[in-house]
C-alpha positions in Angstrom: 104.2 101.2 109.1 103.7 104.6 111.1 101.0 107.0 109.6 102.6 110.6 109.9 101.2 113.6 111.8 99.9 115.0 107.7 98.2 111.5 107.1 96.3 111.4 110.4 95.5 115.2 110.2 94.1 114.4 106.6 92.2 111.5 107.6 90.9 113.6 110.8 89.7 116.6 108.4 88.1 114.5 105.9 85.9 112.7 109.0 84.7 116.1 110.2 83.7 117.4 106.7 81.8 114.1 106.1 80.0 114.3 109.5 79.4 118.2 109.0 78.3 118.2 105.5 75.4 115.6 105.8 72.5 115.4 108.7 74.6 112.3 110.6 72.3 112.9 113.7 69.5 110.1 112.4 71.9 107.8 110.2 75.4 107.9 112.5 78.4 109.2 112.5 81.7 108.2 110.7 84.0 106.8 112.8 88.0 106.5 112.6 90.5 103.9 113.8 93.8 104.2 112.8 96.0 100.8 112.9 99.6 101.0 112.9 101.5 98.1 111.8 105.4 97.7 113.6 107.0 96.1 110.5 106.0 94.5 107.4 105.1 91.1 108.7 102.5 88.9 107.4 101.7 87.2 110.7 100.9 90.7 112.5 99.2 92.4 109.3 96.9 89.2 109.7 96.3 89.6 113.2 95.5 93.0 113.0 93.1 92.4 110.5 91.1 90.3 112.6 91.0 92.9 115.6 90.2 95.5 113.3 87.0 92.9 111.2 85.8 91.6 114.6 84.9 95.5 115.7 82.5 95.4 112.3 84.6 97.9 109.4 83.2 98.7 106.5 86.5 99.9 104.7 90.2 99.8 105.0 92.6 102.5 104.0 96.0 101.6 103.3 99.1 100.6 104.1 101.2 102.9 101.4 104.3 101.4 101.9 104.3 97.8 102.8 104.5 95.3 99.7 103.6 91.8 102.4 101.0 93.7 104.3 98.9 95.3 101.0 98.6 91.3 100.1 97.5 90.1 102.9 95.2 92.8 103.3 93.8 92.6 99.8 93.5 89.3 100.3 91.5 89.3 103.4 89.6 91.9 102.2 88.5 90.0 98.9 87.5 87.2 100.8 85.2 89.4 103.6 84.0 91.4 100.9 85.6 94.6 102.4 86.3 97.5 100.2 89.8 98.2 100.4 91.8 101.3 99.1 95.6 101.3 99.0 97.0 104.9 97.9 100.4 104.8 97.5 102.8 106.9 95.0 103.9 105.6 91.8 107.6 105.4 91.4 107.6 105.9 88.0 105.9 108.8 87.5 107.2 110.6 90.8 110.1 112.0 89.1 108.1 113.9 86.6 104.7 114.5 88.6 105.9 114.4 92.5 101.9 115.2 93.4 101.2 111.8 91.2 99.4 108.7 93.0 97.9 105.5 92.3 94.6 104.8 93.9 93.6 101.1 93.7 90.1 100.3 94.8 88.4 96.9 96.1 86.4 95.5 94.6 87.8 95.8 91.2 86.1 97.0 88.1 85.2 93.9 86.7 82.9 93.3 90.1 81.6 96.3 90.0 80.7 96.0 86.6 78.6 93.0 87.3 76.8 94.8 90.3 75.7 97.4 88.1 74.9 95.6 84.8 72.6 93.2 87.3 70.6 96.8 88.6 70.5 97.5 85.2 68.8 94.3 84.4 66.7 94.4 87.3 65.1 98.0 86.8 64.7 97.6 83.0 62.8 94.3 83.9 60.5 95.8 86.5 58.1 98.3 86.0 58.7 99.7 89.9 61.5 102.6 88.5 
């Protein structure tokens, strides 16, 4: 599915005010690559996943629009342990609140529940915090 020119200029702005606003120079920088799917195909979502987790990513961003590519995305995802976050409007609201979207976040809340009710555990039961 094509990212438009307001999407990429987005995704372009908010790289240069993460790289400006902390001291990147000893810890990296962020670093975008936008992948464009043709059509909503299983088979190439799939295959661009693999390019795109061979090169080492640490978070995918979308598609909006594409109900077969968001599965197979959140599925590979889940099983890499990838954070993956699909923003996409919600039809139902749109008519009343146009501005209104739906972020949905990997891993869900129940996992990230768990990860911080097991740091919980572990710095109530040591005497190192």
């Amino acid at each position: 599915m094509e990212c438009s020119r307001g999407e990429r200029l987005a995704i372009t702005l908010a790289k240069e005010g993460i790289n400006r606003a902390s001291n990147r120079s000893t810890t990296g920088k962020l670093e975008v690559d936008i992948f464009e799917l043709l059509r909503d195909s299983e088979y190439e979502t799939g295959e661009t996943m693999c390019q795109i987790l061979s090169k080492g990513v640490v978070a995918v961003l979308g598609p909006s629009f594409s109900p077969a590519s968001n599965s197979i995305i959140s599925n590979i995802c889940g099983e890499k342990e990838v954070p993956y976050v699909k923003v996409a409007p919600e039809d139902i609201l749109k008519a009343q609140f146009p501005r209104f979207t739906t972020l949905d976040l990997r891993p869900t809340n129940t996992d990230v529940s768990m990860a911080v009710a097991g740091l919980l555990t572990f710095f109530n039961s040591t005497s190192a915090c």
